[in-house]
N, C-alpha and C positions, 0 to 999 in steps of 0.2 A: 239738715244733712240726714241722709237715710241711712238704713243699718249697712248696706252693703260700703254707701260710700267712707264711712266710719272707717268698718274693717279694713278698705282698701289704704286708706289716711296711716291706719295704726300700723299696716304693715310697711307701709314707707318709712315710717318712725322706727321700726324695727332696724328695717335696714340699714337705716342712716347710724341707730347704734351699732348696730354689728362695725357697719365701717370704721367706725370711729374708738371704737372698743379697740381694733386690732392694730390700730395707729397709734397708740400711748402707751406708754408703760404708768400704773399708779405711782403717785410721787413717792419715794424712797428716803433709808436715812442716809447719811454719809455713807456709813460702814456697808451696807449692806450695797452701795453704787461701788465700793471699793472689791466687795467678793466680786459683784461683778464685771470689773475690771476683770479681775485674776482671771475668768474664767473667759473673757471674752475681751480681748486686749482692745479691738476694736472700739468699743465703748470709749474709749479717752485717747483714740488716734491721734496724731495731727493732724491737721486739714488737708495735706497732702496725702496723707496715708488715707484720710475715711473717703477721697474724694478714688483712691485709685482703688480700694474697697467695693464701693461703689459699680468701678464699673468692671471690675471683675466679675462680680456676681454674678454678671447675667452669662457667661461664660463668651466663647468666640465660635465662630462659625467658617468656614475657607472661603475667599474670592479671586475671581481673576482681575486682576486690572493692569492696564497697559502690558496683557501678555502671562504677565506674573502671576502666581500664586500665593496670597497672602492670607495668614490668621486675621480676622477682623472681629474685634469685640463687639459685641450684640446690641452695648447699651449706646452704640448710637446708632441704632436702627431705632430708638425711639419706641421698645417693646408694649412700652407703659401707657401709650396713647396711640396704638395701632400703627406705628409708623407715621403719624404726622408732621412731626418735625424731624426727620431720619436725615442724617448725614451721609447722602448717598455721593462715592466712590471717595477719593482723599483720604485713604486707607492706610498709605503709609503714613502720611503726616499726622493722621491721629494716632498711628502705633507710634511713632515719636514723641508724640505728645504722652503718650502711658509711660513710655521709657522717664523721662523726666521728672514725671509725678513718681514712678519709682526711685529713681534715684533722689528725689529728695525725701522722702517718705525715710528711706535708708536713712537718712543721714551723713550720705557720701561724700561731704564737701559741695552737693547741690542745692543745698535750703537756700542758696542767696539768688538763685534764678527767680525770674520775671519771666513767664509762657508767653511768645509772640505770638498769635495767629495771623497770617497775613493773606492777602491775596487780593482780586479785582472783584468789582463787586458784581454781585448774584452769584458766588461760589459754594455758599453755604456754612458762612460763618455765622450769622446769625440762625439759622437753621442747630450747629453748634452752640449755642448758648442755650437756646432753648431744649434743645435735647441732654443738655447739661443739668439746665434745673429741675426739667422733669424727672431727669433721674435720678438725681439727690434727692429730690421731696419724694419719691416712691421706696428709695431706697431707705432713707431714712424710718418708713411706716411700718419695716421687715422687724422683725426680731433679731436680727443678723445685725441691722444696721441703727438702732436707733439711737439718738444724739441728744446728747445729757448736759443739763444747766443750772445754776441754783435758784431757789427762790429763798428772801427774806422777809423774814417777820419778828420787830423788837417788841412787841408786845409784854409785857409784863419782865421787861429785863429792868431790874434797879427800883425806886421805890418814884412815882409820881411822874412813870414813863408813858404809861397808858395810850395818855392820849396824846400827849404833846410827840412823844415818842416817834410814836406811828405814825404819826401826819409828819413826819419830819421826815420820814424815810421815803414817804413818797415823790415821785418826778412827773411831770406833766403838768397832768391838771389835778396833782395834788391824790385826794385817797383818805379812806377813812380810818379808823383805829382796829385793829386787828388783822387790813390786811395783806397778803402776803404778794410780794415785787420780786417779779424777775429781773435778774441778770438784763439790763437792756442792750449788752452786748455779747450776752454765747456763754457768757465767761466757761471754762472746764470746772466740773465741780474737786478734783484736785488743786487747783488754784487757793483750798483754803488750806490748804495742809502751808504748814512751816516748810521750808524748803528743803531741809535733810529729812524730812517723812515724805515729803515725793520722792524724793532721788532714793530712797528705798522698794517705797513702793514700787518705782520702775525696774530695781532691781531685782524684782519679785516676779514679775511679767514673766511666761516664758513665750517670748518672741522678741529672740534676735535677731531677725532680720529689722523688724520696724519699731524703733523707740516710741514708747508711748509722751503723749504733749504734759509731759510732767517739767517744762521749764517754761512756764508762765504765770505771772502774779496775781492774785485778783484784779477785777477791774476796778476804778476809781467809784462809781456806784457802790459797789459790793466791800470795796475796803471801808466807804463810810459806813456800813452797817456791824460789821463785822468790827471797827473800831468803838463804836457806841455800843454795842453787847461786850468786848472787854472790856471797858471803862466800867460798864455797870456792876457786872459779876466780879471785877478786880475789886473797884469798893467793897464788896459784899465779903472779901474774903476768900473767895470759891479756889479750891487748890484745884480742883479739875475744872480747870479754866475753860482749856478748849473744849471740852464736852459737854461744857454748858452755852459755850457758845453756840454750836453746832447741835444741840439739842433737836429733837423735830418739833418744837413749838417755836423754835426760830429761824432751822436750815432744813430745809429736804430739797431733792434731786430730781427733779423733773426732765423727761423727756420731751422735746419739741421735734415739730415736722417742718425739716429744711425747706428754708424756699426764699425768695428774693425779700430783704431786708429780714430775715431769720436765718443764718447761717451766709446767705451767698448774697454780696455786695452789687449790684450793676450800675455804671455810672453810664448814664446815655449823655450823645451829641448836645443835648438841650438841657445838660444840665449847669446852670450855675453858682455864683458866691464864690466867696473866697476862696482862697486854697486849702485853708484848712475848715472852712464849711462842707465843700466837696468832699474830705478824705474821711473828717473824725465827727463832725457837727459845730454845733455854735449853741453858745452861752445866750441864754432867756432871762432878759434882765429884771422880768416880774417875778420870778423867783427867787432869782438873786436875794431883791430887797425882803423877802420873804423868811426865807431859808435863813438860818442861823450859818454862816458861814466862818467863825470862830477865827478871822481875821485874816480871809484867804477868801477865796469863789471855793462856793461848795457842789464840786461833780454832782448832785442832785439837780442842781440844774443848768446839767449840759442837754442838749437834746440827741444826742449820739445818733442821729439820722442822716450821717455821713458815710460815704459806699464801704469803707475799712471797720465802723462799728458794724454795720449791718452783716459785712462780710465774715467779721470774727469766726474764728470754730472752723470755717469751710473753706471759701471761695470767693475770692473779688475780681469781677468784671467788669474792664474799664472798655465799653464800646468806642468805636471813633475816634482813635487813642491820638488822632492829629489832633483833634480839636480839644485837646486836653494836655497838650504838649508841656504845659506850663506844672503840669503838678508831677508829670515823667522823673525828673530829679527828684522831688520830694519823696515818691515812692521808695527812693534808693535804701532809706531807712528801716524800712520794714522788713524787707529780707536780712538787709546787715545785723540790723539789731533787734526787731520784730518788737520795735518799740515806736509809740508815737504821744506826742505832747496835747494833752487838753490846755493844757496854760504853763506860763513857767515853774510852777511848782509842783503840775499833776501829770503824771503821764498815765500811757496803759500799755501794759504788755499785749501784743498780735500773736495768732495763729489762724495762717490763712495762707492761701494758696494763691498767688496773683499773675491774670492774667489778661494780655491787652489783644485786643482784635482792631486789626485796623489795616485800610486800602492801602495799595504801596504809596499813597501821597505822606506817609511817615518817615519812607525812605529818606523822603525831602527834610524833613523837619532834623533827624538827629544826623542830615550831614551838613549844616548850614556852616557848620564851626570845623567842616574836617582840613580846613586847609591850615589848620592852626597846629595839627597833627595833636604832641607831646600836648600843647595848653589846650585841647579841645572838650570845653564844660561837660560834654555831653559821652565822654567818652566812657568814662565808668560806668553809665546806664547802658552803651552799647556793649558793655563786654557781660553785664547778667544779660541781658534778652535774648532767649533763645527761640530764633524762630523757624516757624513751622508755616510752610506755605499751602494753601490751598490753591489750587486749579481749576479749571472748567474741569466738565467730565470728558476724557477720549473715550470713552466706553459707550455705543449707541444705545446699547441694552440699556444700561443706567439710566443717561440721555431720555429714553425715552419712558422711561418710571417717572425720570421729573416732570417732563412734560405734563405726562396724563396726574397727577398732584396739581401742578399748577393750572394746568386748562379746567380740568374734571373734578375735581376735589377728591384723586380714585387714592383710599388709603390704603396701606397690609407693610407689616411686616417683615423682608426679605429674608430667607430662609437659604438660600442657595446663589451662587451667581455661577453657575456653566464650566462647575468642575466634576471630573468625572465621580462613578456610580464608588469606585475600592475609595477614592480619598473622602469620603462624605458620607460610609458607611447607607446608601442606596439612598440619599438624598435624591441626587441626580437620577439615577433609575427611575425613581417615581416619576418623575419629570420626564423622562424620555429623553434624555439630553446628554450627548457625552463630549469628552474632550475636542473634536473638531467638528459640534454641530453647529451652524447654523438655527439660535433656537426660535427664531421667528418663521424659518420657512416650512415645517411643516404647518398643514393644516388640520391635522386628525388632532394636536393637542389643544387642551384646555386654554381655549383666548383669556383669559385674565394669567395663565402662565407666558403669554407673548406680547409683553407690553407694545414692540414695533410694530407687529401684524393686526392685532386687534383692532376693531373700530371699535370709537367710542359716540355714547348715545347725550348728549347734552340739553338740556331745560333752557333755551334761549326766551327771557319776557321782554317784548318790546314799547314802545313810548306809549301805547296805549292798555297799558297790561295783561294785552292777552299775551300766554306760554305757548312757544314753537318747540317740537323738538329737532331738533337739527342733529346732523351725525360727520365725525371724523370717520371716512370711510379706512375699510383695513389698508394697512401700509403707511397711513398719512400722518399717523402720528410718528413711527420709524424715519417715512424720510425727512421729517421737519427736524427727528434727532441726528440723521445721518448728515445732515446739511452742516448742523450747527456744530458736530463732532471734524467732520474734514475743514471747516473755518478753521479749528484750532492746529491743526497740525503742521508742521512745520515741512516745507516742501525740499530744501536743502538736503535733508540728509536720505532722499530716497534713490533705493538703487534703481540701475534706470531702468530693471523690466518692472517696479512695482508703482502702483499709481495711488491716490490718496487716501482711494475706497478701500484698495487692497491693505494700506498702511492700517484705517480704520477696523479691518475685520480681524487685522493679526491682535490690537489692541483687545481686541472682541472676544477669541478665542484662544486666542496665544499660537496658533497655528495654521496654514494658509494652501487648501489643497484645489490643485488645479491641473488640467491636462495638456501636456506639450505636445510639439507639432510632431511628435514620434508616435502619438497615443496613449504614452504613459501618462501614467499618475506623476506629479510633483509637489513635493511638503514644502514648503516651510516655515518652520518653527520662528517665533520671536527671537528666540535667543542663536540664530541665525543670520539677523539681521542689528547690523550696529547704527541705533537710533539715539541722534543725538537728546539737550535734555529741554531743548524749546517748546516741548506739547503741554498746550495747554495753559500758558501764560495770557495769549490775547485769542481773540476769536467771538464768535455770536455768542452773545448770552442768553440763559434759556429765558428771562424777562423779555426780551425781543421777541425771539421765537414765539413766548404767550401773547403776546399783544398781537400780535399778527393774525397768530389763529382767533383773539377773539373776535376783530377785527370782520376774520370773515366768519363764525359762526352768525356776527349780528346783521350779514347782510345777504339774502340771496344769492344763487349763482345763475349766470346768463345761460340757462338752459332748460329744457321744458319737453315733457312725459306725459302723451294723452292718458295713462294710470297711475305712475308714479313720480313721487315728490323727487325727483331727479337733483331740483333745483335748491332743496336744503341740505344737500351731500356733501364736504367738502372732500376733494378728491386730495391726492399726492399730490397731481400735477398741480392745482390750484394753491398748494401749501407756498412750494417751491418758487409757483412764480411771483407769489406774493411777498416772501422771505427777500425773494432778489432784486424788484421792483422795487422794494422800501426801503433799501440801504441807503440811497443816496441822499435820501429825506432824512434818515434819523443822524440827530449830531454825535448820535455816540461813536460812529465810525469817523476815520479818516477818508481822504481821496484815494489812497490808495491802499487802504484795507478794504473800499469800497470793488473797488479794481476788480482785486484777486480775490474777494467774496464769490464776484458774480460768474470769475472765470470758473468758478468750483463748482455750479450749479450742475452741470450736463454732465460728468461723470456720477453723480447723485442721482441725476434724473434715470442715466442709463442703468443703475441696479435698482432703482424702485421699480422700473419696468421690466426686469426680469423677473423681481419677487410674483407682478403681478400675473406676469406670462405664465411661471410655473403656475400659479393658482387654478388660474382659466382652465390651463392644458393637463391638470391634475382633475380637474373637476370633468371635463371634458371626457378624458380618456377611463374614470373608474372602474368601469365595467370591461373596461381591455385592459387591463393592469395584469400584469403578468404574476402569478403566484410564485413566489419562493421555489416553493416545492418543484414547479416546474423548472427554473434557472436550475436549482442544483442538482436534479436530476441530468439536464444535459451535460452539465459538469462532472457526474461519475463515471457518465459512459466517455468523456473526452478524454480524460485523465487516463480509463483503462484500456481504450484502444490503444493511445499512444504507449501505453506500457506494456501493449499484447497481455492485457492479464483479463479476468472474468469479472465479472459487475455481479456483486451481491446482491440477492433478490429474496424474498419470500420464499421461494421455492427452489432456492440454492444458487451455488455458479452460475453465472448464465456471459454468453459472450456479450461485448455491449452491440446495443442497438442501434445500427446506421439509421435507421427509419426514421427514428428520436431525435438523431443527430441532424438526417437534413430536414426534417423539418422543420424543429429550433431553427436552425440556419435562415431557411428561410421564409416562412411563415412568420416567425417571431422575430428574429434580429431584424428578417431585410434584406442581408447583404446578399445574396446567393440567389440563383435561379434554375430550373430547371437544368439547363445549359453548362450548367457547375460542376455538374455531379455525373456519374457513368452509374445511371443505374439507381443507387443508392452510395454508391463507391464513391468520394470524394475526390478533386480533380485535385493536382499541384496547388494550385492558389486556395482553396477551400482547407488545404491539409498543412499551408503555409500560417492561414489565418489560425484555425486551432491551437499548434504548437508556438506559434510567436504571441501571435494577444490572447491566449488563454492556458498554455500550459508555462507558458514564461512568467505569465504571471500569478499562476497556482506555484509555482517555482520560488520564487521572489517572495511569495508573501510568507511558504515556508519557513526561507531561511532568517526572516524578519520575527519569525515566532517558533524559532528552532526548541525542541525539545530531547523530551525523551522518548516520545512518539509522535505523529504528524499524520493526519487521515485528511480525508477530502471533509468531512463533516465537521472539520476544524477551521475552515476559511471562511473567511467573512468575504461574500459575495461582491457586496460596495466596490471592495477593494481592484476589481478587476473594472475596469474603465468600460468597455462592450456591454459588460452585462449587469454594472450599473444602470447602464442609460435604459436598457431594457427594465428594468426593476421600479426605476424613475418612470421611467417612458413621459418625458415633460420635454417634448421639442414637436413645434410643430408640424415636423415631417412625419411624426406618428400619427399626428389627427389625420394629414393629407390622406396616410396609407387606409387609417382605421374608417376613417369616411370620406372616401372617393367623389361622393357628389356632393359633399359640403360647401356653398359660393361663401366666404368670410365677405363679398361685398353684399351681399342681400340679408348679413346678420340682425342691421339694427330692425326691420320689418321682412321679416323671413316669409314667402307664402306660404301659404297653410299644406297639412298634408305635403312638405317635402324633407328630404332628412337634415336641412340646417336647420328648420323649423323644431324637428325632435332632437338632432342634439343641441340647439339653444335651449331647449324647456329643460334638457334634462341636465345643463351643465349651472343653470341658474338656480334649480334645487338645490345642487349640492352645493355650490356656494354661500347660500343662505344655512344649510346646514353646517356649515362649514365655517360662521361668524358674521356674511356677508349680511345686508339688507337687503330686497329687492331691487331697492334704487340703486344703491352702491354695487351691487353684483350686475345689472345692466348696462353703468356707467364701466365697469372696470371691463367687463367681455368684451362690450364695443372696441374700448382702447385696444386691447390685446388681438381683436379681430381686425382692425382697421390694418395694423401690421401684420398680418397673416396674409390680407390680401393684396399687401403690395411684394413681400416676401414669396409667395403664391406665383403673382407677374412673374418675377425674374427668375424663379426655378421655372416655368413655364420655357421663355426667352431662352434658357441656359439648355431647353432638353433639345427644343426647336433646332436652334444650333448643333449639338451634337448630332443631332439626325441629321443635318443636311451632311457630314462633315463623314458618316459613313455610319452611327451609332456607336453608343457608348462603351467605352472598354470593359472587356470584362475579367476577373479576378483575377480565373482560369488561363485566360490566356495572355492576360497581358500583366500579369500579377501586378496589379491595382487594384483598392477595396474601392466596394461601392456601397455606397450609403447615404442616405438622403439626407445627410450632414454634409 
C-alpha cells in the first residue's frame, strides 16, 4: 500500500469514527441516566411517546391532496435516506396515525389500541414501515433522541463468583468471565428502581403532557442478574444494597441505535413457529441442561428473538396481519396488560407501540364470527384496532413522483407540493408555482421540479450486455400517472359539466379555471364541488403502470430517423396504449374494471395532447411572445379612455393613445381590421369589445381584490381571458397568423430555405432547451403538426364557405367578435 493510499484508508477510518462517535452516548451510571431523564424526559419515554418524538422532530411541511390543505410531517418523506422509501400522498391517514400515537403517549385511555394500517396492495404500506425504521434508527443517533438500556456484569459480586458467576449470566453461546450482557430485550434502565422510586421519579419529570415508561419491571434476563448480585451483596451484609448492586462494575447505561430486532419488532408473511415463538421466542434446550436453573427454566436461556422481545422499548410490526391471524387474539394482552408469559412461572413486562399492516383480505378474517354478534371471539380485538386506510394516490403530481422512483430509481426529498408563495413563507415562489397553476405546464421551469413534464433518460442492458440508453419522452411519465390517477376515481358523484380529467386536476390544485361560452373566466374551487368518499380505493396500481413502461423501455419502437434514435423514445401515446392494451391480460383486473379502464383512456389521451400542443406552439411562437409590458400598457390607455381621464407618462398627463389602442387590437389580439376603426376612432363593436371583455373585467377583478386603493398596476393580467391568451399566445391560430406560409404537412421533411423549414429548426431548439431530446422534440412537433394540418383544412373549408356566403362578419357591423378561435 502507498502513502497516499494509507492516508486515503486512514481518513475513511476517521470518518467512520466521527459517525459512530455521534451515534452513542459513553455507557453511564444509573444516577447520572436519571439526571438525564430529568432534563430530557424523552430518554425514558414510552415507546409510543419516543416513536411520536421521533417524527416530530423533523418538523411538517403543507400539502395539497384531494384539493385540501394539509400539515404533513417530514419524517415520512424519508429525509434520512433522500426520500427513498418516502410515503408519498396518504396524508391524512398518517396525521391519524400521529393522532393515536399521541393520544396514547398521553395516557388518555388510548395505551390499549393496536395501529391498523390498511389498504390494497402497492399503496405504500411497506414503503411505511421502512420509512418508520429508518427514522427511528436516525433518530435514535440525535442527541435529542437517544435510547437507553442496561448492561450486566456479576463479576466479583460474593466470594467464588468469578468465574462460574459470569459464565452463568451469559445467553447464547455462553461468554467469558468478566463480560458485560445486554438487556436482550430494551429493557428501560428505570426498570431497576423499586417501584415507589420510579413512581417518584416520574413524579419529578416536568412533563405533563407525556408520562415517562416508569410502569415496567425488569425483564426476566436482567431480574436473573440483578437477583444473583442481591443474593451476593445481602450475604455479605451490605446495608446499601441497591447501590452495590447498581454499582458500575455491575450496571451501566448504555445507549443503542434503534432498528429492526433492537427496539422495533417486524413479523413478516414467512414467518413461522408457534405462537409464542413468533411473539416472545423459545426455550434452548442446551442451555437448559446447562444453566443452573434452581428448580424452574432459567430465562438465560430463552432466545428472546420473538417480534414482542425485539420490539420492546419502541415498536412492533406485524406485516400480512391475515397471515398471522392466529396470534391477532394473543396480542390482546399486551396493550391490556403490557405483559406476556416466557413459561408459567416467568413473565415480562412490554413497552411498545403495536402495529399491523395489512390488505383488506383481514377484513375477511375478523369477520368470520360476526354473525355471532354478542359471542364473536374476535370482537374485543376489533374494538382496540384502529384503522387507518391507505389509498392509491388521486394526485398526478405525486403519481408521477412515484412513477419516476419506481421506473428510474429518481430520489429527493419533497419540500413543497403546489401551495401558494404567503402559506409556505416563498416556498412556492421559488418554484414558480401558485395556488391554480398548473405546475407541469410551464416549460421555462427546472424539469426535475415537473415530475409529469419531464423526460426521463434510462440505462436499458440487453441479453447480450451491451447498455442502450432509452428515454421517457416529456409528458409520458404524467400521462402514465394521469391514466392511473382517473382509473381510481369514482364516476358517480361527478357533476355533469365536469369530466374525470377535470375531477383529477381539481384533486391537483384544489381549484379548476376555465372559460364559458360567454368568455369569461369560471373557478371552481374543490370545496365547491360535493365529492363523495370512493377515490381511490380500486383502480391501476403504480406496479402496473412500472411493468408496462419497462416492458417498453426493453423493447424498440416501430419507428425510424435517417439522424435520430426516434426509435428508443417512448412517447405518451406509446405509454397509454400500452397501459390499455394490457389490461385484459393482467389477472389483476376484473372484466369490468377492464371495461371502464379502457373507456378512460381518450380523455387522458386528449390533455396529454394539449400539454403537448402548448409546448410545440410555446416553442414555436417565442420570439412573437408578447411582452407584459406591452399588454399593460394597452390596458392604461383602455381603462383611461373609457374614464375620459389622462394616461400618466414620463413627461406628465398625456391623453391615451388610439394609435396604441388599435394597434394592440389589431396587430396583436387579431380581432379588428382596418375596417373597424374611423380613422384611429374606434367603431361600436371595437368600443363594445373594450368595455365588455376588458373594462368588465378590470372591473370584476377590482371588486374581487377590493381595498383601500385600486390602480391598473394592481391587476393581474391572466385574469382577463383576451389578454391571457395574448400573453400565452399557445393556439395554433397564432402560428397560422405569425407564419403565413407555414405548410404543417411538409413539417416531417420541410424543403430547405422555406419558412417551415426555419421555424422547424428553430422551434426544435428550443424544445431541447426546454427538457426535449432531439428525438423526442421531433417525435412530439410531428404529432402536434400532424393536427395543425388537418385543423389548417377545416379553417381553410370554414373561410371558403363564408366567402362564398358574402364574407365574414364583422364586429363593427354586425357586432360579432372575430378571432381565429
Amino acid at each position: 500500500m502507498n502513502d497516499r493510499d494509507r492516508s486515503d484508508g486512514e481518513r475513511f477510518v476517521r470518518a467512520a469514527d466521527e459517525t459512530l462517535r455521534g451515534a452513542y452516548d459513553p455507557p453511564m451510571s444509573l444516577d447520572e441516566y436519571v439526571d438525564r431523564v430529568l432534563e430530557n424526559p424523552v430518554a425514558a419515554a414510552s415507546g409510543a411517546r419516543y416513536v411520536l418524538a421521533a417524527i416530530e422532530s423533523e418538523g411538517t411541511r403543507e400539502v395539497r391532496e384531494r384539493g385540501e390543505r394539509l400539515e404533513r410531517y417530514r419524517f415520512f418523506d424519508d429525509p434520512f435516506n433522500d426520500g427513498e422509501h418516502a410515503v408519498l400522498g396518504n396524508t391524512a391517514a398518517l396525521n391519524a396515525f400521529v393522532d393515536d400515537l399521541r393520544a396514547a403517549a398521553s395516557g388518555r385511555g388510548n395505551d390499549e389500541t393496536i395501529v391498523w394500517i390498511d389498504g390494497p396492495t402497492a399503496t405504500g404500506k411497506s414503503e411505511f414501515k421502512r420509512c418508520l425504521v429508518n427514522g427511528l434508527r436516525e433518530f435514535s443517533k440525535t442527541e435529542a433522541g437517544r435510547r437507553y438500556t442496561v448492561e450486566w456484569n456479576v463479576t466479583g459480586a460474593g466470594s467464588g463468583v468469578d468465574g462460574a458467576g459470569a459464565a452463568s449470566l451469559s445467553y447464547g453461546d455462553g461468554g467469558d468471565a468478566g463480560a458485560w450482557y445486554r438487556s436482550p430485550v430494551q429493557a428501560h434502565p428505570l426498570s431497576v428502581f423499586p417501584e415507589d422510586v420510579r413512581e417518584s421519579i416520574a413524579e419529578s419529570v416536568e412533563d405533563d403532557a407525556y408520562p415517562i415508561a416508569a410502569d415496567v419491571d425488569l425483564d426476566p434476563f436482567s431480574r436473573e442478574a440483578y437477583d444473583h448480585l442481591e443474593s451476593a451483596y445481602r450475604d455479605e451484609g451490605r446495608r446499601d444494597l441497591f447501590s452495590a448492586i447498581t454499582d458500575r462494575d455491575h450496571l451501566r447505561v448504555t445507549s443503542y441505535v434503534v432498528d429492526v430486532g433492537k427496539g422495533v419488532g417486524v413479523l413478516h408473511a414467512e414467518d413461522d413457529g408457534t405462537p409464542k415463538e413468533r411473539l416472545v421466542g423459545s426455550w434452548m434446550g442446551g442451555m437448559l441442561r446447562e444453566l443452573d436453573s434452581r428448580g424452574r427454566k432459567n430465562p438465560q436461556a430463552f432466545s428472546y428473538d420473538g417480534v414482542l422481545s425485539q420490539g420492546n422499548g419502541v415498536a412492533t410490526v406485524v406485516e400480512d396481519a391475515s397471515q398471522h391471524a392466529d396470534l391477532l387474539r394473543r396480542l390482546l394482552n399486551v396493550p391490556d396488560e403490557r405483559r406476556v408469559k416466557l413459561d408459567k412461572g416467568i413473565g415480562m413486562d412490554l413497552d411498545t407501540q403495536l402495529i399491523v399492516i395489512s390488505n383488506p383480505d383481514l377484513d375477511a378474517e375478523l369477520d368470520r364470527h360476526a354473525e355471532r354478534e354478542g359471542a364473536d371471539p374476535l370482537k374485543a380485538l376489533k374494538r382496540r384496532l384502529t384503522r387507518h386506510e391507505f389509498r392509491y394516490l388521486t394526485n398526478r403530481r405525486l403519481e408521477s413522483e412515484l412513477l419516476r422512483r419506481e421506473v428510474g430509481g429518481v430520489r429527493g426529498v419533497p419540500t413543497v407540493d403546489g401551495v401558494d408563495e404567503a402559506e409556505t413563507e416563498g416556498e412556492a415562489n421559488e418554484r414558480g408555482e401558485g395556488p391554480g397553476d398548473d405546475p407541469d405546464a410551464d416549460p421555462e421551469r427546472d424539469p426535475a421540479d415537473q415530475p409529469g413534464a419531464a423526460g426521463l433518460t434510462i440505462d436499458v442492458r440487453g441479453d447480450d450486455g451491451t447498455v442502450t440508453q432509452r428515454e421517457l419522452s416529456p409528458h409520458a411519465v404524467g400521462a402514465a400517472a394521469l391514466y392511473a390517477v382517473v382509473s381510481r376515481l369514482d364516476a358517480e358523484d361527478l357533476p355533469a359539466d365536469l369530466g374525470l380529467v377535470e375531477k383529477a386536476e381539481l384533486y391537483e390544485t384544489g381549484e379548476l379555471r376555465r372559460e364559458r361560452d360567454d368568455g369569461d373566466d369560471e373557478r371552481i374551487a374543490i370545496d365547491d364541488v360535493d365529492f363523495g368518499d370512493g377515490d381511490g380505493r380500486n383502480g391501476i396500481p403504480v406496479t402496473y403502470t412500472r411493468d408496462v413502461v419497462a416492458d417498453l423501455l426493453g423493447s424498440d419502437g416501430d419507428r425510424s430517423h435517417s439522424e435520430l434514435p426516434v426509435e428508443r423514445v417512448v412517447t405518451p401515446t406509446d405509454v397509454l396504449d400500452a397501459m390499455a392494451e394490457g389490461l385484459s391480460a393482467a389477472p389483476l383486473f376484473s372484466r369490468s374494471e377492464v371495461a371502464e379502464f379502457e373507456s378512460r383512456r381518450a380523455p387522458v389521451a386528449a390533455r396529454v395532447r394539449e400539454r403537448q400542443r402548448a409546448d410545440v406552439i410555446d416553442a414555436a411562437l417565442a420570439e412573437a411572445t408578447v411582452a407584459e409590458e406591452t399588454v399593460a400598457e394597452y390596458v392604461e390607455h383602455v381603462y383611461a379612455w373609457d374614464a375620459d381621464e389622462p394616461v400618466e407618462t414620463e413627461r406628465g398627463p398625456e391623453e391615451p393613445d388610439a394609435l396604441v389602442m388599435k394597434v394592440f387590437e389589431t396587430e396583436t389580439l387579431g380581432r379588428f381590421d382596418e375596417d373597424d376603426y374611423y380613422g384611429t376612432d374606434p367603431t361600436r363593436g371595437v368600443a363594445e369589445f373594450r368595455r365588455e371583455r376588458v373594462i368588465r373585467a378590470l372591473t370584476r377583478y377590482a371588486w374581487r381584490n377590493r381595498g383601500d386603493e385600486f390602480s391598473v398596476d394592481d391587476v393581474d393580467l391572466g385574469e382577463i381571458p383576451e389578454l391571457r391568451e395574448v400573453l400565452d399566445a399557445n393556439d395554433l391560430a397564432d402560428v397560422k397568423r405569425r407564419f403565413p406560409d407555414l405548410d404543417p404537412a411538409e413539417w416531417a421533411d420541410p424543403p430547405a430555405d422555406t419558412e417551415t423549414a426555419r421555424v422547424k429548426t428553430a422551434t426544435i431548439e428550443r424544445l431541447v432547451d426546454r427538457g426535449y431530446s432531439p428525438a423526442s422534440a421531433e417525435l412530439t412537433s410531428r404529432a402536434v403538426m400532424r393536427d395543425a394540418r388537418d385543423e389548417w383544412a377545416d379553417l381553410a373549408a370554414d373561410e371558403d364557405e363564408g366567402a362564398r356566403r358574402g364574407g365574414r362578419d364583422r364586429s363593427g357591423e354586425n357586432g360579432g367578435d372575430v378571432s381565429w378561435d
